[in-house]
C-alpha positions in Angstrom: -11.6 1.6 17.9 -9.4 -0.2 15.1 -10.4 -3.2 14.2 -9.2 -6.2 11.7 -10.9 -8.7 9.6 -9.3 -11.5 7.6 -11.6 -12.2 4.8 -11.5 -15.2 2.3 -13.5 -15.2 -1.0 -14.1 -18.0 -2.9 -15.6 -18.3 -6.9 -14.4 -16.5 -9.8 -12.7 -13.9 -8.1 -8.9 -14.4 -10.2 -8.4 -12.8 -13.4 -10.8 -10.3 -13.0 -9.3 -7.6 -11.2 -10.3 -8.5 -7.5 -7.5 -7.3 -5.9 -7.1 -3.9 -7.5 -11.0 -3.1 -7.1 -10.5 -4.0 -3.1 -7.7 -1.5 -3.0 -9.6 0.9 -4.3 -12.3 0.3 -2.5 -10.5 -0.2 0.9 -8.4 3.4 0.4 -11.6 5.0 -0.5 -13.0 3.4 2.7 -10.3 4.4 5.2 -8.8 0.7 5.5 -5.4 -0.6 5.7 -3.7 -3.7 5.0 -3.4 -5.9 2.0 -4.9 -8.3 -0.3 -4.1 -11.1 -2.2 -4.8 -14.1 -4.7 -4.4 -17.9 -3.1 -3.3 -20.7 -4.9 -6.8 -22.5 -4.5 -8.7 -19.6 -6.5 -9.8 -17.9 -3.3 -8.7 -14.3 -2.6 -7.5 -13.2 0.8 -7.8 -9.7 2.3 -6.8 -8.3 5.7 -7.6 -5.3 6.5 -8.0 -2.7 9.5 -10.0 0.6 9.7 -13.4 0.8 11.9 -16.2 -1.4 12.2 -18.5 0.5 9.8 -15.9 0.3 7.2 -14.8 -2.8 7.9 -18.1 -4.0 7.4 -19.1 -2.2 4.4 -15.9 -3.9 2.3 -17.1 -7.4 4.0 -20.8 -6.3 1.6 -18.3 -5.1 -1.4 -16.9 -8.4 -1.1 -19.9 -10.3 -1.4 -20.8 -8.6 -4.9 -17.2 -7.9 -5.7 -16.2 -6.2 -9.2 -18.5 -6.5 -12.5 -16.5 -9.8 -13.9 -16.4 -11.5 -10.7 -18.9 -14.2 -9.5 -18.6 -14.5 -5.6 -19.8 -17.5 -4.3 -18.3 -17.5 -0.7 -16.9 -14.9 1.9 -15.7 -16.4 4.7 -14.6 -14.0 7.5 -13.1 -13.5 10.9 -12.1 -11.0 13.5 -9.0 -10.7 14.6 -7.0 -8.2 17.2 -5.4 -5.2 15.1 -2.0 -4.7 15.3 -2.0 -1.3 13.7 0.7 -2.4 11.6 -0.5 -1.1 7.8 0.2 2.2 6.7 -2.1 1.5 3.6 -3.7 -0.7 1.5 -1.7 -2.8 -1.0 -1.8 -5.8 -3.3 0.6 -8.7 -2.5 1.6 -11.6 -4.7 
C-alpha cells in the first residue's frame, strides 16, 4: 500500500547538496515525488513509495549528507495521490 509523507527539515540543510543527496537516495529507495529548498532555510520533501521506505528516508533525513547539520525533521502523513512518476528537485 502507497503511502506519502511530507517532510520539513530544518538547520544547515541549503548549500550543501540536500536536495540532490534525497534524490538519490529516494530513487535508490523506490520513492517518488520531489524535493525542495524553502525560503526560511528549511528543505521540503514529498515523497511516496511504501512505509518501509518511506520511513527509512524519514532516518536519512535526520543525518542528512556529510556537510549538512540537521537539527529538525518535522513530518506528516498524508493520502497518496500516486501522482509522481519519479523523484525530482524543484526550485
Amino acid at each position: 500500500m502507497q503511502k506519502r509523507f511530507h517532510i520539513w527539515v530544518s538547520g544547515k540543510v541549503q548549500g550543501v547538496f540536500f536536495r540532490a543527496h534525497t534524490v538519490e537516495v529516494a530513487e535508490r529507495l523506490g520513492l517518488s515525488g520531489w524535493v525542495r529548498n524553502l525560503p526560511d532555510g528549511r528543505v521540503e520533501i514529498v515523497a511516496e513509495g511504501e512505509e518501509i521506505h518511506l520511513r527509512q528516508l524519514l532516518d536519512w533525513c535526520r543525518q542528512g549528507p556529510p556537510r549538512a547539520r540537521v537539527d529538525r525533521v518535522e513530518w506528516r502523513e498524508v493520502p497518496a495521490t500516486g501522482e509522481f512518476s519519479g523523484f525530482s528537485e524543484r526550485w
